[in-house]
C-alpha positions in Angstrom: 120.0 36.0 92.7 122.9 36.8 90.6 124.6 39.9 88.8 122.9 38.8 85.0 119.3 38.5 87.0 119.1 42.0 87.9 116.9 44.3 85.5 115.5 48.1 85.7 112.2 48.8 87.3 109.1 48.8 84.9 109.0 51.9 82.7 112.4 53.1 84.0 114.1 52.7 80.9 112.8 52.8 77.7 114.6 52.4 73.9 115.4 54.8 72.0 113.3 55.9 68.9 115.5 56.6 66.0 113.2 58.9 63.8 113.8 60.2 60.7 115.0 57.1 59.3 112.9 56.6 56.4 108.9 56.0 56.4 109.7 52.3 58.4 110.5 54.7 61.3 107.4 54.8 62.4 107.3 59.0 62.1 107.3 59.6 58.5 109.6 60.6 55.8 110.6 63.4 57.7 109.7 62.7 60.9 108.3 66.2 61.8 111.6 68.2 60.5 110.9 69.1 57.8 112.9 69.4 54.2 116.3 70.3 55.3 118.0 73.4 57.0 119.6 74.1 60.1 116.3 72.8 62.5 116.1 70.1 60.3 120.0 68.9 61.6 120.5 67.1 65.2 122.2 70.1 67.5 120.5 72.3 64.8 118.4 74.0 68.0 118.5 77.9 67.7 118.7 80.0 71.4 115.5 82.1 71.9 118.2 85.6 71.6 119.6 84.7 68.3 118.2 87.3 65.5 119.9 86.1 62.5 123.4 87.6 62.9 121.8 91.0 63.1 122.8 93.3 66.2 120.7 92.2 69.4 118.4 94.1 70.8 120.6 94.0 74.2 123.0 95.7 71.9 120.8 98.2 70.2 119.4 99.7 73.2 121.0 102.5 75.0 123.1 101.7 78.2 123.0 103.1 82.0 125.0 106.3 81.9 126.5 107.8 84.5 127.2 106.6 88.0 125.5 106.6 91.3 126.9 108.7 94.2 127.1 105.9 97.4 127.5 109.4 99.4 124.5 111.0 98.0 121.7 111.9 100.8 118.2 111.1 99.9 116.4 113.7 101.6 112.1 114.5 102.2 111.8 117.9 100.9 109.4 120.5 102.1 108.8 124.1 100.9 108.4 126.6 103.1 105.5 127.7 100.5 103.8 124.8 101.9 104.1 125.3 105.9 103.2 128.6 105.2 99.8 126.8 103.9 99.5 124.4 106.9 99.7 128.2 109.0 97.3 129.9 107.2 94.8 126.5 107.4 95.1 126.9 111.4 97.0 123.3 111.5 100.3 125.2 112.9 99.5 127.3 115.4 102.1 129.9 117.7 102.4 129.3 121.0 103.3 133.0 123.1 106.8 133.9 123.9 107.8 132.7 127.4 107.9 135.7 130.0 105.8 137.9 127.9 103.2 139.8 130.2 99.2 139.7 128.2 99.6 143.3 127.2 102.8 142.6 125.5 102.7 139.1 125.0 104.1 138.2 121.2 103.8 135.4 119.3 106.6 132.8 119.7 107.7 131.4 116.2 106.0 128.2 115.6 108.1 125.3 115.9 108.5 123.1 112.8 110.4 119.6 112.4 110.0 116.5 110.7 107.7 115.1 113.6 105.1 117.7 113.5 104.9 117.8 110.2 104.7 114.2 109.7 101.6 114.7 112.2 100.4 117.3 109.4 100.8 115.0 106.5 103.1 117.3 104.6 106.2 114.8 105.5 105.5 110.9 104.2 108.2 109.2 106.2 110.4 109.8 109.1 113.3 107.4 107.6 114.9 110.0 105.1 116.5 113.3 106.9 114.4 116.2 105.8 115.3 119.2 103.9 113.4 122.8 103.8 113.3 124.6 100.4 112.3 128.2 99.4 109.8 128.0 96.8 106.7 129.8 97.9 106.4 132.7 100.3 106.2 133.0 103.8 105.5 136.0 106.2 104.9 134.0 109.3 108.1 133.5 112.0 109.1 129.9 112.1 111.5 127.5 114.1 112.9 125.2 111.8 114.5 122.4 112.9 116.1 120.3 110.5 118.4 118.3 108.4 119.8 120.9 105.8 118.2 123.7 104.7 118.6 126.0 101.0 120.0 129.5 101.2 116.8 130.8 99.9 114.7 128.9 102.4 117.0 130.5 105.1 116.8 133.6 104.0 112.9 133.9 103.9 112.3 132.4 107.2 115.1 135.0 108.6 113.1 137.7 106.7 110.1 136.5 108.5 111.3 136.5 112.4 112.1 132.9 112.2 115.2 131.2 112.9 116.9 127.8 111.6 118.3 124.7 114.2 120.2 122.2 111.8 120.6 118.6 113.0 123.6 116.1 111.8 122.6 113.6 109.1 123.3 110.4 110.4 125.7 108.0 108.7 125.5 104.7 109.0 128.4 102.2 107.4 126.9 99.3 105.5 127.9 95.9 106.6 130.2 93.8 104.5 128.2 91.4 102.4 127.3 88.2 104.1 127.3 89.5 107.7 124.5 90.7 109.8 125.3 95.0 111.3 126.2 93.7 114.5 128.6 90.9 113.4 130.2 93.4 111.0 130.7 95.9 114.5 132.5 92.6 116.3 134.5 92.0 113.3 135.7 95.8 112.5 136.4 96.2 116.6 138.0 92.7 117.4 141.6 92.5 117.0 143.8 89.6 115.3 145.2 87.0 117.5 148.8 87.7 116.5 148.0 91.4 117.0 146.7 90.7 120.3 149.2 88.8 120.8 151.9 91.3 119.9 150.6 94.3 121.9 150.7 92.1 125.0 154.5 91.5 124.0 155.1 95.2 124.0 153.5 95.9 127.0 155.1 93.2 129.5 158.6 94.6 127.4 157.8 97.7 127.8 157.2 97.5 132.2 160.2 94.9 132.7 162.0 98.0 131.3 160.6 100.1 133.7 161.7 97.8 136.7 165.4 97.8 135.8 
């Protein structure tokens, strides 16, 4: 076998079909095209967007205003109008106060967090921090515990014998983009190698001068 023997595979190359050549072409006078015009040129393809020169409709629409807050705190809000419910249905129920004697024996506030009230159905999720708001009344003494709480909400459940416990929101640093959490934690807490190197420096400088 030699260089001229060697030919494409069967049906991998086929000729091209000039078209639009006349009515000899094979395809007609105008082959499909049409009578002139921009479709009727080769490259004369228009992109799917193009609206005639008029302004897009990416253009006419109104844009994203604003900004969004990367420090905002998306919180699960609860009324206190809406424990006060789950009290009066029986589903939160006061223990007694701890040392009380029968005769005397008070109600202790109920205890309310995110838990419990997850439990009730009046939280969805226990992955946001939870917040308590005032709408609706209450007359029943509560123990909130929680993420943040309104100054109206506060001021009710104080009105009502209750007291508030707030718990820090946790903050969690996003990793850079590309590594996994824990990478990003051996990246952020590992030092350089010159760095290394350089506090070492200091510190066998730093005791020979202590020796002399």
């Amino acid at each position: 076998m030699k260089l001229h023997d060697l030919r494409p595979a069967p049906g991998s190359h086929t000729q091209k079909h000039r078209v639009g050549r006349g009515i000899a072409a094979g395809q007609g006078k105008t082959a499909g095209r049409g009578t002139k015009g921009q479709k009727a040129r080769a490259g004369g393809s228009i992109p799917a967007w193009f609206e005639g020169g008029q302004t897009p409709l990416h253009q006419r629409i109104p844009k994203l205003r604003g900004f969004r807050n990367p420090f905002k705190i998306d919180y699960e809000i609860v009324n206190v109008g809406a424990i006060a419910g789950l009290v009066e249905l029986g589903v939160l129920e006061a223990g007694e106060m701890p040392g009380a004697t029968k005769k005397s024996a008070a109600p202790a506030p109920i205890t309310v967090n995110q838990e419990i009230l997850r439990a009730a159905g009046l939280v969805r999720s226990l992955d946001k921090p939870m917040k308590v708001l005032g709408n609706g009344d209450l007359s029943t003494a509560l123990f909130v515990v929680a993420y943040a709480v309104s100054s109206t909400a506060r001021a009710k459940i104080e009105a009502a014998g209750g007291t508030v416990s707030l718990l820090e929101v946790p903050m969690t640093r996003l990793a850079p983009i590309g590594l996994e959490p824990e990478a990003a934690t051996e990246v952020a807490t590992e030092l350089p190698a010159e760095a290394a190197q350089a506090a070492e420096a200091a510190v066998a400088a730093s005791d020979s001068a202590a020796d002399a």
